[in-house]
C-alpha positions as CSV (number, residue, x, y, z in Angstrom):
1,X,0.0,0.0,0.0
2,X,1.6,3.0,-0.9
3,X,2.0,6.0,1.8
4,X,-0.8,8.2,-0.9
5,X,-3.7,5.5,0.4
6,X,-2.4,5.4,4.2
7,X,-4.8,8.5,5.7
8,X,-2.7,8.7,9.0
9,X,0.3,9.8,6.3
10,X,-1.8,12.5,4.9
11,X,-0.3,15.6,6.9
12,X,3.2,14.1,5.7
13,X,2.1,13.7,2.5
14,X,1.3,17.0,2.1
15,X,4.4,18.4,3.7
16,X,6.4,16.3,1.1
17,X,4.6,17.8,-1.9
18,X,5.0,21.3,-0.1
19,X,8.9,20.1,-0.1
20,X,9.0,19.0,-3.8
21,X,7.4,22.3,-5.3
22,X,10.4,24.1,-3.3
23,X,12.8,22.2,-4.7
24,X,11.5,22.7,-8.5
25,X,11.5,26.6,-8.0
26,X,15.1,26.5,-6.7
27,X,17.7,27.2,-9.1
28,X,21.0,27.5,-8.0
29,X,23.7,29.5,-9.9
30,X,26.6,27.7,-7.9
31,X,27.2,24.1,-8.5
32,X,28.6,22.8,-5.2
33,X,31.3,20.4,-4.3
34,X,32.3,18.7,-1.2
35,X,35.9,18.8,-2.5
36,X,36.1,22.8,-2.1
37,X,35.1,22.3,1.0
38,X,31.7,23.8,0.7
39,X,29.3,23.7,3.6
40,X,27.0,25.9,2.9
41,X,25.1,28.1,0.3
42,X,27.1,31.2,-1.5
43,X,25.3,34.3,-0.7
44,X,23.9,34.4,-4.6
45,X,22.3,31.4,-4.0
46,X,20.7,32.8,-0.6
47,X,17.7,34.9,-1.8
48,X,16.7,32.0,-4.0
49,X,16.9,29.8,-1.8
50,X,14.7,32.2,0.7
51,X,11.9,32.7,-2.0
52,X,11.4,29.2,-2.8
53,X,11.1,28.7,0.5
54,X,8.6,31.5,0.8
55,X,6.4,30.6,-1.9
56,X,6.6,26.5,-1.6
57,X,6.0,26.7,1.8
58,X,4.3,29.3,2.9
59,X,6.7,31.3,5.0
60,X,6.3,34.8,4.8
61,X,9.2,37.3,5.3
62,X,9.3,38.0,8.9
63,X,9.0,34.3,10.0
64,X,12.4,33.7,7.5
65,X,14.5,36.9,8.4
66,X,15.8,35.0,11.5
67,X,17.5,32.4,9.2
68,X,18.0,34.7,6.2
69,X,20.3,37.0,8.6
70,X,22.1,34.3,9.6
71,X,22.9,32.4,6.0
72,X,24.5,36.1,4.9
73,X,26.3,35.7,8.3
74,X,27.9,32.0,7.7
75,X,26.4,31.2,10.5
76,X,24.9,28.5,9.2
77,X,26.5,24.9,8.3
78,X,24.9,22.4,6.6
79,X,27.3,19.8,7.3
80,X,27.0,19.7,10.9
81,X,22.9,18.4,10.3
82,X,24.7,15.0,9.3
83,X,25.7,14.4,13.0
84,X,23.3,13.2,15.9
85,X,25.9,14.7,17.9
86,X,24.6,18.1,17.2
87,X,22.1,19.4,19.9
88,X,19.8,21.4,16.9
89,X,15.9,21.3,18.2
90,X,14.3,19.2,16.0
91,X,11.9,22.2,14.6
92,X,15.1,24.2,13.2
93,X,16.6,21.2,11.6
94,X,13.3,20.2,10.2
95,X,13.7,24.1,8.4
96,X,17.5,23.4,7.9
97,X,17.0,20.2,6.2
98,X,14.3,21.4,3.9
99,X,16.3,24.2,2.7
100,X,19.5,22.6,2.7
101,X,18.3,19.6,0.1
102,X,18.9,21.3,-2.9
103,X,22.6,21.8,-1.2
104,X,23.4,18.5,-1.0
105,X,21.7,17.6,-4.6
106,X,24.1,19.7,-6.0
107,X,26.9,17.7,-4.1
108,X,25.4,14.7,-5.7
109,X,25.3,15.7,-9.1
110,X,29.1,17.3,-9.0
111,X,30.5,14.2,-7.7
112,X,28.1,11.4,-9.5
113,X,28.9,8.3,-7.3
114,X,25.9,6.1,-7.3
115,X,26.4,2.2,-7.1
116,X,30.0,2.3,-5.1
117,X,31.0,0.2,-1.9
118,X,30.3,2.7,0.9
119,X,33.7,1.8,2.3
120,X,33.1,3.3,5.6
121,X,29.4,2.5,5.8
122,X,28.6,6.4,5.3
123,X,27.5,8.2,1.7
124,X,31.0,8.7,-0.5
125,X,29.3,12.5,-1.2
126,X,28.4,14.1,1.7
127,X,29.6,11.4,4.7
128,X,26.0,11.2,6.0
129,X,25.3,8.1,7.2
130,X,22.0,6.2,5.9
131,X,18.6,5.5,7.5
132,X,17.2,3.1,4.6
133,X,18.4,0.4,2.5
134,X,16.9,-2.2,-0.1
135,X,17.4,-6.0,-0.2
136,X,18.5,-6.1,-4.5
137,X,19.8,-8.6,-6.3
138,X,22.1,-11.7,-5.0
139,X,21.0,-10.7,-1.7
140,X,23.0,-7.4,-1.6
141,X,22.4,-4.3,0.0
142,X,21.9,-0.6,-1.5
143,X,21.7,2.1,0.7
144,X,20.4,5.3,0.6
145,X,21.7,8.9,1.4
146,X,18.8,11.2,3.1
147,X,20.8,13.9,2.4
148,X,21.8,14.2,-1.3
149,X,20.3,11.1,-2.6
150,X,23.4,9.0,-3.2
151,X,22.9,5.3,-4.0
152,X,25.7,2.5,-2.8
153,X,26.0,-0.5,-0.9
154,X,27.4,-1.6,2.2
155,X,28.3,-4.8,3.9
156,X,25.1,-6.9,4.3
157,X,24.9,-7.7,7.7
158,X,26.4,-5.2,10.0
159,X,25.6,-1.5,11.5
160,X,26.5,1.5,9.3
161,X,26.8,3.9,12.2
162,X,29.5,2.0,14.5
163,X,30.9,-0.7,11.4
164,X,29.6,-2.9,14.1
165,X,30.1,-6.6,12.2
166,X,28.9,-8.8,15.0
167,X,25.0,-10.6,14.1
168,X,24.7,-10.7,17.8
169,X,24.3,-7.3,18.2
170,X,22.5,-7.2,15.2
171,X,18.2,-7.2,16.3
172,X,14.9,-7.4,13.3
173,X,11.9,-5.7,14.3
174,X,8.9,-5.9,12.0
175,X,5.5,-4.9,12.1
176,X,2.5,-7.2,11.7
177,X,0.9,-6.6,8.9
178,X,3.5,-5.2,7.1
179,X,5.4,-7.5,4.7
180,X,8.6,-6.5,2.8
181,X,10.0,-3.7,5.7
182,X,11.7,-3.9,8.7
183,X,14.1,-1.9,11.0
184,X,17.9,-3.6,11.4
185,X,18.7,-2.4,14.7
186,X,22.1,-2.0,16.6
187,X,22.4,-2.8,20.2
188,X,25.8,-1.5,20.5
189,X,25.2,2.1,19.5
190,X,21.2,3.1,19.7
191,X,20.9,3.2,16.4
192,X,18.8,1.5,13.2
193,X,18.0,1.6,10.0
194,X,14.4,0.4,7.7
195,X,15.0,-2.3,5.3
196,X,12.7,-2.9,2.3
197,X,12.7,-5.9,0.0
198,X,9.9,-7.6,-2.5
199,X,7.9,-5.6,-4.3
200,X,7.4,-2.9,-1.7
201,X,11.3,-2.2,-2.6
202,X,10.3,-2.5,-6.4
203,X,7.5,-0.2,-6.7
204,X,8.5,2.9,-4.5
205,X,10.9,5.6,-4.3
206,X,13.2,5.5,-1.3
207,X,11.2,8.9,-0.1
208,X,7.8,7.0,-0.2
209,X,9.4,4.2,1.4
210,X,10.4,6.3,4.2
211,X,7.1,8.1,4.7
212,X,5.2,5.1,4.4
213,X,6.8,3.3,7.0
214,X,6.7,6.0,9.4
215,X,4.9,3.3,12.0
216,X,7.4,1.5,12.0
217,X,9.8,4.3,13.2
218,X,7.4,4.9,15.9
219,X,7.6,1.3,17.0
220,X,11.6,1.1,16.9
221,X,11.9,4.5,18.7
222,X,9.8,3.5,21.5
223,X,12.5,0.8,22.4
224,X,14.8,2.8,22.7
225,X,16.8,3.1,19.4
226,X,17.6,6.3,17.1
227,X,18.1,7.2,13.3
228,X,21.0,9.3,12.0
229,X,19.6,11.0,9.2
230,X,15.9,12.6,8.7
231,X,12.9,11.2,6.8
232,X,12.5,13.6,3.5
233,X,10.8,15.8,5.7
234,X,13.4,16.5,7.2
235,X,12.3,14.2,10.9
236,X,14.5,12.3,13.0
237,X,13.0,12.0,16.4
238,X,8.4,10.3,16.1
239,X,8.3,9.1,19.7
């Protein structure tokens, strides 16, 4: 069932539209590069930036000048948002995130490295590490980067966040009712990530995916366990 047909989703749903028609009036002049060392958008790119966000999600000027003053300041860096470590309340980085995905697009699109071995266990473009991965082919596993979209796979059993290798500290949690996803969870640092496989993994996007199993993240969070990266828009924390 896809997340359009789950009513529960239908404030998300909405959000992630609101999200999409941002990102199609945004057009950067600055193509951006992780390996200049770029962290954040060039002050040409600001206003856009602002008046996308302005007219695809309905912020008006004065509720924006906060975060406007402080992108012409440098005060802001998107790079920081791929760290758990950072104490950022969850309703700025919701803001931060939405703005920043164009950002980190443009990462992906300079440096074009879909399909590698995530060496590391974190996303070759931007070093995020991933909340989501898909079950393909000869039982490997493709993750997915929530922040610029980058594509590559990883070791199939085994925690992304720590390079924790050990099954024993590797837990499944599932949902009834719910075939093709889980949640791979990691007892040694907190953390998890969904897992999709079957069709539900054939006929979605890796943003529908995510929304749609939104329950699930509940469920998972409720024990006890934490994602790195946001949910396309732009959540972390559901319990």
């Amino acid at each position: 069932m896809s997340s359009e047909l789950r009513p529960y989703l239908k404030e998300v749903n909405d959000l992630y539209k609101k999200i999409c028609e941002f990102e199609s009036r945004v057009s950067l002049k600055y193509s951006y590069s992780p390996v200049e060392g770029a962290y954040r958008y060039i002050k040409e790119d600001i206003d856009a930036v602002m008046d996308a966000l302005s007219e695809g999600l309905d912020f008006t000027a004065v509720e924006l000048e906060g975060l406007n003053e402080a992108m012409h300041a440098d005060r802001i860096d998107f790079m920081c948002m791929r760290s758990d470590k950072e104490e950022i309340p969850e309703d700025e980085f919701q803001l931060l995130y939405i703005m920043s995905r164009p950002f980190f697009k443009s990462l992906k699109n300079v440096m074009n490295m879909d399909n590698m071995f995530w060496r590391d266990g974190k996303c070759p473009v931007c070093s995020a590490v991933p909340a989501l991965s898909l079950l393909v082919k000869e039982s490997q596993r493709k993750y997915f980067c929530s922040f610029c979209g980058t594509e590559g796979y990883y070791m199939r059993i085994g925690c992304p966040g720590c390079l924790n290798e050990n099954p024993r500290d590797i837990t499944i949690i599932t949902l009834e009712g719910e075939e093709g996803m889980r949640a791979d969870t990691c007892e040694k640092c907190k953390t998890y990530y969904k897992t999709f496989e079957g069709p539900m993994a054939d006929d979605h996007s890796p943003d529908s995916l995510d929304i749609m199993s939104i329950p699930l993240d509940i469920v998972v969070q409720e024990k006890g366990f934490h994602r790195y990266s946001p949910n396309p828009v732009g959540i972390r924390r559901m319990s």
